[in-house]
N, C-alpha and C positions, 0 to 999 in steps of 0.2 A: 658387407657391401650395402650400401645405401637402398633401400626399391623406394621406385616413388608409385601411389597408386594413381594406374593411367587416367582412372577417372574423375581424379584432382585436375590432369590437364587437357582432359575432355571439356570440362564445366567452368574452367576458367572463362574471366568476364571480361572478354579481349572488349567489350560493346565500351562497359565503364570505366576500362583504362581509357578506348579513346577519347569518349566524351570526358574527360579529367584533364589528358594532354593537351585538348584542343582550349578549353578554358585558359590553361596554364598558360600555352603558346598566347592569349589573346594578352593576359596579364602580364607576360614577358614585355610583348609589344608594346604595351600603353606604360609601364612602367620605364620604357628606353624612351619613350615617345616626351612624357611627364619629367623627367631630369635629364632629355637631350641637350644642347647648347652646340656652338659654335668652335669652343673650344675645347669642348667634352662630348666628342660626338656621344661615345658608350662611360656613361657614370658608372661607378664604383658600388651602384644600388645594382644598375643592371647583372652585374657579374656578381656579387652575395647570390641576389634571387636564384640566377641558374645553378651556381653553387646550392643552394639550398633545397632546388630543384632536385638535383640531382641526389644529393643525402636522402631525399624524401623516397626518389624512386628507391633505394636500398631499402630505406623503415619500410617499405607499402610491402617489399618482397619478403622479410623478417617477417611481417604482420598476416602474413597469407602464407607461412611456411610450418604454421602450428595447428594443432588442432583446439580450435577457438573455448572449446567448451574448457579447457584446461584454466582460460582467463577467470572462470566463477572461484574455483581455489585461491586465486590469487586477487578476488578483486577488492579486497578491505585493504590489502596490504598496498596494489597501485596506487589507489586513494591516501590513504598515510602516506604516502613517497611525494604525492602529487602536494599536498596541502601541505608537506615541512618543506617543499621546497616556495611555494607561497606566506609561509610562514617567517621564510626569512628575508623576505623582498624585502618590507621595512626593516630590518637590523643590518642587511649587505645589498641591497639593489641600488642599484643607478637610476639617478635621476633625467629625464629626457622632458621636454616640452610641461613643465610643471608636474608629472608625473613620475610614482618612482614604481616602477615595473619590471624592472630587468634584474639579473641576475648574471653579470659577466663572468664569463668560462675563457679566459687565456683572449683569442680573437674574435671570440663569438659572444653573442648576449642571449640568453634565454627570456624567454619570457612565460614565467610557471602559469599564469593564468587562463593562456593558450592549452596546455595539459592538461588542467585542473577539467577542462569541458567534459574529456572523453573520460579520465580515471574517474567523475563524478558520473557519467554513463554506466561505467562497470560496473561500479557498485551498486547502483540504482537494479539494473539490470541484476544483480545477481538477490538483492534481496527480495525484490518483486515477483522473479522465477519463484522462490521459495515459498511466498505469499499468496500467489491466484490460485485460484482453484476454480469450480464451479459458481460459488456465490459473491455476491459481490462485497468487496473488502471493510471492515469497520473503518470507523474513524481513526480509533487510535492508530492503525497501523499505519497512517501516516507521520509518525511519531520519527521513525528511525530516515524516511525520506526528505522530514525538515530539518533531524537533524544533520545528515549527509550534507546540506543545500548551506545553511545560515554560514558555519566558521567561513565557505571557500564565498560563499555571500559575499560577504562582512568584510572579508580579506581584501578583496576585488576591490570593493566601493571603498576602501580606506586610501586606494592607490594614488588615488582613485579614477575609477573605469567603470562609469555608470554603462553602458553599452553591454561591456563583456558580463555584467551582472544580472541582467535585463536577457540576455540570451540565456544564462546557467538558469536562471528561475523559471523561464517560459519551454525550456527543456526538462525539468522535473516537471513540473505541471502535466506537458505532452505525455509524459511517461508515465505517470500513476492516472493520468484516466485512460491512458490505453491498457494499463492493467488492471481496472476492474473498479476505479473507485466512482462513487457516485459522483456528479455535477457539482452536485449540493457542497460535500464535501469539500472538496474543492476550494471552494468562495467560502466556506469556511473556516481553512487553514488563510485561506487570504485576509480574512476580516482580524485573522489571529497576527498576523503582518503586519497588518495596516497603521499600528498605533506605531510601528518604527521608523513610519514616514520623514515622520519630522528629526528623526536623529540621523537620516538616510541627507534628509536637505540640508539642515545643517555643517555635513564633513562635505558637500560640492563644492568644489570652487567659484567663486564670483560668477565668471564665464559660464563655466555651464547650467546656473541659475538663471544667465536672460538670456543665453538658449532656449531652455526648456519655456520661459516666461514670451519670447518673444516669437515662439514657433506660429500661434495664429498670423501675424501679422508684422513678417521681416522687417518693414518699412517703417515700423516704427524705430526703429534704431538700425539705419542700411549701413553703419561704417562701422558697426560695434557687435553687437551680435545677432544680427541679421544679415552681415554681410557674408558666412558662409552658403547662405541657401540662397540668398539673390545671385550669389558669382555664378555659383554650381545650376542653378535653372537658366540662366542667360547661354550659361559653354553648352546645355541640352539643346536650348533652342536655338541657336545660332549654326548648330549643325545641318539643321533642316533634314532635306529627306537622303540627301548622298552623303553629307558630310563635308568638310574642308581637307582633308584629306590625311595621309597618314604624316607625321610632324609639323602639319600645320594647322594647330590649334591657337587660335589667337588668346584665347582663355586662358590657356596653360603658358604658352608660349612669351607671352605678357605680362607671367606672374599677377593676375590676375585671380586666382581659384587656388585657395589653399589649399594643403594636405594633398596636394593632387595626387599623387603616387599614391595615396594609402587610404584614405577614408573615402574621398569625391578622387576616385579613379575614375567611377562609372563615367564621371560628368567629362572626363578628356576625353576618352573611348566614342562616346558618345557624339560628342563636339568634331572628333575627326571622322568618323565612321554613319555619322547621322543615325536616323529613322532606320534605316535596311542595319545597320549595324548594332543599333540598339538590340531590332530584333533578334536579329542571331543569337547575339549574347544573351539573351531572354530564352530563346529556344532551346539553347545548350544548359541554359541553366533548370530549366524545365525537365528536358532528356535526362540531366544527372539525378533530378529529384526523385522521377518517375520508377527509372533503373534502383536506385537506391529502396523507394516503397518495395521494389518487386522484390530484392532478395529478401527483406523483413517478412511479407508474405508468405515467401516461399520455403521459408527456413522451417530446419527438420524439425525442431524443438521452441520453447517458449523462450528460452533465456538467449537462444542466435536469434527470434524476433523483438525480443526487446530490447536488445545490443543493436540492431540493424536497425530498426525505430528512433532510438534513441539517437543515433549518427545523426540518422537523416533530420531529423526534429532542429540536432543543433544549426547542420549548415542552413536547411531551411528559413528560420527565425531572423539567422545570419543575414545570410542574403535579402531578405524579406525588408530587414530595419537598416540595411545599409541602402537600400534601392529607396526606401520612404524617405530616409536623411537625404540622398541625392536629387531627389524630384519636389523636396518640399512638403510632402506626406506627412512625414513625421518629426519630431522634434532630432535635433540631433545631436547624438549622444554619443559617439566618436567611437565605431563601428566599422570593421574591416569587410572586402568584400570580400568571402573564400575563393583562395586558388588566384583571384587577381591583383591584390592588394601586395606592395611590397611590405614582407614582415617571413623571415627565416622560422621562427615561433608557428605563428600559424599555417606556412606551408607545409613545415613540417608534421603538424600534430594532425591537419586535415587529413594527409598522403595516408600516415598510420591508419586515421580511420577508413579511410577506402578501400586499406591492406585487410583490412577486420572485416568489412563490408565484403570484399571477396572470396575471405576465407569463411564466411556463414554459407556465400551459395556454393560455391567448389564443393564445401564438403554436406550439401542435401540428401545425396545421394546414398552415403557413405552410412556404413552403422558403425 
């Protein structure tokens, strides 16, 4: 007969399911909102998403149904699983919006690169447990960290998805100075990087070159590639402090504001929901970060905090460069928002992570 121990369901984090669903439900909304129409009240995006919604709450249940510490035995082997399935995007993936990232499964598409975040977590996580101690780490032992990083790197930017690369690097980075290594260090595996720069620019596409080239100053090119951050700051501003309301974004509505469901969601959301609505969505995005630092904190062991670290670090950075791309901040590098962005891939890999994020605090208590 099955026991469950009570104080697995004492310690459950009923707080970070809700702040997750509430996100989700906002992402649901603006995702109906951003491919609504006349003749399509509910698109065929809206129903994937909840579909995918719903898959996810299974993984997050799977993902919180084990005892987490069992992932360190297995985490070179997720990583291998993760990186041949990225491995084979270029020899079988599909091609979408000049990109080829997907990996079709019968009705479904995956997209390995969304995986590759969390199995490159694990392992990070499991060799770094191994690694701290009291003094702080040498140089070399950054050896096996860059090398975990470069193939699923490399793999990424081939696709290429400067954005999703730009998160997996700023997520290793997070993760070896929260485990001990100097600063210094640091900026010296980067200066070790840096001569790859120019074979990094060179595989970009055209586009995303006067992106990156035109991010000071949109206006010098407003119909080419400036005109995703003029459309996306105009749908922000134009919302003022209430918003135009829920499906009437003239921005989106307009076709006006590209990608809108997926990369510049924030700017619909925003555009219909205004200033009070932005906030919120900043608040909850805050509360999940918050929750998410606390289990890493609070975790019995080194390697559930630096799995719980690691989580948090990704969505963080996430969020962080898809909110700069939305407002103009930052160059943009074609960057989903977690949890509200439609993409079945990322909803689902984030859910997993929240399931792992649960199953570190559930089991504190536990020996």
């Amino acid at each position: 007969m099955l026991k469950i121990d009570r104080r697995l369901i004492v310690h459950f984090d009923w707080t970070l399911l809700l702040i997750v669903l509430l996100i989700i439900g906002c992402g649901v909304t603006t995702v109906l909102s951003a491919t609504h129409s006349a003749a399509r009240p509910v698109s065929s995006s809206v129903v994937r998403q909840l579909a995918w919604a719903g898959v996810g709450l299974l993984a997050m249940l799977a993902a919180l149904s084990f005892d987490y510490r069992r992932l360190e035995s297995w985490a070179y082997v997720i990583y291998a699983g993760a990186l041949l399935l990225l491995i084979l995007v270029p020899v079988l993936g599909a091609v979408g919006g000049g990109s080829r990232r997907w990996l079709i499964l019968g009705p479904a598409s995956l997209q390995p690169s969304e995986f590759i975040k969390l199995a490159l977590v694990v392992a990070l996580a499991r060799w770094l447990h191994r690694m701290t101690g009291d003094q702080p780490l040498p140089i070399r032992a950054l050896i096996v960290p860059l090398a975990l990083f470069l193939p699923a790197g490399l793999l990424i930017l081939r696709q290429p998805d400067l954005g999703t690369a730009m998160v997996l690097g700023l997520t290793v980075a997070s993760l070896v100075l929260l485990a001990g290594f100097r600063v210094r260090y640091v900026l010296i595996a980067l200066a070790v990087i840096a001569p790859a720069l120019p074979f990094v620019w060179s595989h970009l596409k055209p586009y995303q070159k006067q992106r990156l080239t035109t991010f000071l100053d949109p206006m010098a090119d407003p119909l080419g590639a400036g005109y995703h951050v003029i459309q996306s700051e105009i749908a922000i501003g134009s919302g003022q402090v209430w918003g135009k309301g829920f499906l009437h974004g003239t921005q989106s509505k307009l076709n006006f504001l590209p990608e809108q469901h997926t990369d510049f969601i924030f700017s619909v959301f925003a555009e219909e929901w205004g200033f009070i609505g932005a906030m919120v969505m900043l608040t909850l995005y805050l509360a999940l970060l918050l929750r998410c630092f606390m289990v890493a904190t609070r975790a019995k062991d080194a390697f559930g905090t630096l799995l719980a670290f690691g989580i948090t670090a990704t969505i963080f950075w996430q969020v962080l460069i898809n909110l700069g791309m939305a407002t103009g901040s930052l160059p943009v590098v074609g960057i989903t928002l977690p949890f509200v962005s439609y993409g079945g891939s990322s909803l689902l890999a984030l859910m997993i992570g929240i399931g792992l994020l649960m199953n570190i605090g559930m089991r504190r208590f536990t020996f």
